[in-house]
C-alpha positions in Angstrom: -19.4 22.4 14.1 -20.2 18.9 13.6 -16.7 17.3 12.5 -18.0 14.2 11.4 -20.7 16.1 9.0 -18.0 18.3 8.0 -15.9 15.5 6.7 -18.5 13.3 4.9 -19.8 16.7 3.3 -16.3 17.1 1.8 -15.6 13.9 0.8 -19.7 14.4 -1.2 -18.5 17.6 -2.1 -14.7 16.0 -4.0 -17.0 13.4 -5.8 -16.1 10.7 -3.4 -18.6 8.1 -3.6 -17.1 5.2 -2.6 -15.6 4.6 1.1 -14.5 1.5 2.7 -13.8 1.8 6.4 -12.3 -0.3 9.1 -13.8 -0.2 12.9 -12.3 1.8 15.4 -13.9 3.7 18.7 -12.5 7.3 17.5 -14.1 7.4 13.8 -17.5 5.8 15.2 -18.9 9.1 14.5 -17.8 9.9 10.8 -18.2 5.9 9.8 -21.9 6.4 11.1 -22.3 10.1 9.0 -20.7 7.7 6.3 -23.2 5.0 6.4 -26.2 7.2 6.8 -25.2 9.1 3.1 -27.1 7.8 -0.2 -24.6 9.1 -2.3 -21.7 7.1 -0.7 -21.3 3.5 -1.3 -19.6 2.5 1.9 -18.2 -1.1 2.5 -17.1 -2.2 5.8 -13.7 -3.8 5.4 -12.1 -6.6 8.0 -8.0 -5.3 7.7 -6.8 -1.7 6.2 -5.2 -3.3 3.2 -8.1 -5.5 2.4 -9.7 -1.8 2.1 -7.2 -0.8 0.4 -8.4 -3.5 -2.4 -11.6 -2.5 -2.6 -10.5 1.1 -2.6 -8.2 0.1 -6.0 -11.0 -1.4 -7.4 -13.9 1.4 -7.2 -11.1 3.4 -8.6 -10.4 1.5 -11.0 -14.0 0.9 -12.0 -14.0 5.3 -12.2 -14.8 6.1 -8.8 -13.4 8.3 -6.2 -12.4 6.0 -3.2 -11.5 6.9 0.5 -10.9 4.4 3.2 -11.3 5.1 7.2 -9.1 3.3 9.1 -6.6 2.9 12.2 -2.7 3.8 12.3 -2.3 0.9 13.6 -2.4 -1.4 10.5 -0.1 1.1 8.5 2.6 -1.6 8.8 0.6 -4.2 7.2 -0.8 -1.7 4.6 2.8 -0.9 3.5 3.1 -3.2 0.6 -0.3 -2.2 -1.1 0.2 1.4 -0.5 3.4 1.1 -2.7 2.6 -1.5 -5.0 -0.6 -0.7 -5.9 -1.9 2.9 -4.8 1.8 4.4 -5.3 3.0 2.3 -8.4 -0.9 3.2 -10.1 -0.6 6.4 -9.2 -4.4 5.9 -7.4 -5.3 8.9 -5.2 -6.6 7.8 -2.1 -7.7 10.0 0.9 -7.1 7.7 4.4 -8.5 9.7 7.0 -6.5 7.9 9.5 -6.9 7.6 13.4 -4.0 8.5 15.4 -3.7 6.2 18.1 -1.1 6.2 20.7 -1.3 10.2 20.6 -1.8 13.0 23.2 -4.6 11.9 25.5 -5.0 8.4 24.5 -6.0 5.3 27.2 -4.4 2.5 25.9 -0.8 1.9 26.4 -0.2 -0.5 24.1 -1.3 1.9 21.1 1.7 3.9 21.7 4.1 2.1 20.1 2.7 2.4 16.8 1.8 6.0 16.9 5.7 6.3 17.4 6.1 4.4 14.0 3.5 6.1 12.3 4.9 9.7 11.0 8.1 7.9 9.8 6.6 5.3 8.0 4.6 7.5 5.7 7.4 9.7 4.9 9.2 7.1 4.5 6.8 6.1 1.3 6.7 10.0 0.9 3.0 10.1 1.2 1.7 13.8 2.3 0.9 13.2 5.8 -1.4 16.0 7.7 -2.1 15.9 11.5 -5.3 17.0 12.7 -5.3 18.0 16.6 -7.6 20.9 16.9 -11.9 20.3 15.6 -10.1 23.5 13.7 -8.1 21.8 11.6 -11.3 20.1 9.6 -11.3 22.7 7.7 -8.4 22.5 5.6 -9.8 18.8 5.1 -11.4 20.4 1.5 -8.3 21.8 0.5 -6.2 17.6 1.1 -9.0 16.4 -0.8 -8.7 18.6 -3.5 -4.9 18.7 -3.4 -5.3 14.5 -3.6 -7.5 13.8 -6.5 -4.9 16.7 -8.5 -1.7 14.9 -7.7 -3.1 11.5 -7.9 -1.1 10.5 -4.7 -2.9 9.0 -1.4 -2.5 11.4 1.6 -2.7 10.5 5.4 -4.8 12.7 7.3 -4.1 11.7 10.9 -6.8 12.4 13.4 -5.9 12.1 17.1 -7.7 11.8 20.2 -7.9 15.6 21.1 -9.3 16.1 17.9 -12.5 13.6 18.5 -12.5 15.0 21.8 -10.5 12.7 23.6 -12.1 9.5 25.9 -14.2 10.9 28.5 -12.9 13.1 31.2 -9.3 12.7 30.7 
């Protein structure tokens, strides 16, 4: 199974048309699937809660947004998650790469991933961890559970899950 297929097809399949995403080695794959779709508008974004914007705005304009993006911002994204996603009640998929998780290379990304479960339970957003290429296939069910509760929800995606970095 394709994963990165697998995701874009759902988010097409939810009525998500607009995705905003934010660079990162482990979601090369699904921001490239992304990119290559005519019926997604997607808009590369500099900083997670710059996205987050242009997420708030295609919403409010009456599309279904999504944003791509790296666990690593979720402190800086804090204060427009609950001002404006939370307090609009905006549902908001953030397929999320989980850095600092089982088999990652970079040490310094650890630190965050510690953070990173707390932090969205802290702001009691629905947070689901994807470890296994099996677990894509609930990804349907989160989107459709998103859009009905009009909440965003975290799907973190770590390293095993793209396959980790090379032979590790």
């Amino acid at each position: 199974m394709n994963i990165d297929k697998k995701i874009v097809d759902d988010l097409v399949a939810n009525d998500v048309s607009f995705v905003t995403t934010v660079p990162c080695k482990q979601l090369a794959g699904v921001i490239k699937e992304v990119d290559a779709r005519d019926d997604i508008f997607h808009i590369p974004s500099n900083k997670e809660d710059e996205g987050m914007g242009l997420c708030a705005g295609a919403f409010m304009g009456g599309k279904r947004p999504a944003i791509i993006m790296q666990n690593t911002a979720i402190g800086v994204t804090i204060n427009t998650l609950v001002t404006l996603t939370q307090f609009y009640r905006m549902p908001l998929p953030m397929i999320i790469s989980y850095r600092g998780e089982l088999r990652e290379p970079v040490a310094c990304q650890v630190e965050m991933a510690v953070h990173t479960k707390a932090l969205l339970a802290q702001l009691n957003i629905p947070t689901y961890h994807f470890h296994w290429q099996d677990d894509v296939k609930e990804f349907d069910n989160i989107l459709k559970y998103t859009f009905m509760c009009n909440k965003p929800v975290a799907i973190l995606t770590d390293a095993n899950f793209w396959g980790g970095y090379g032979d590790q």
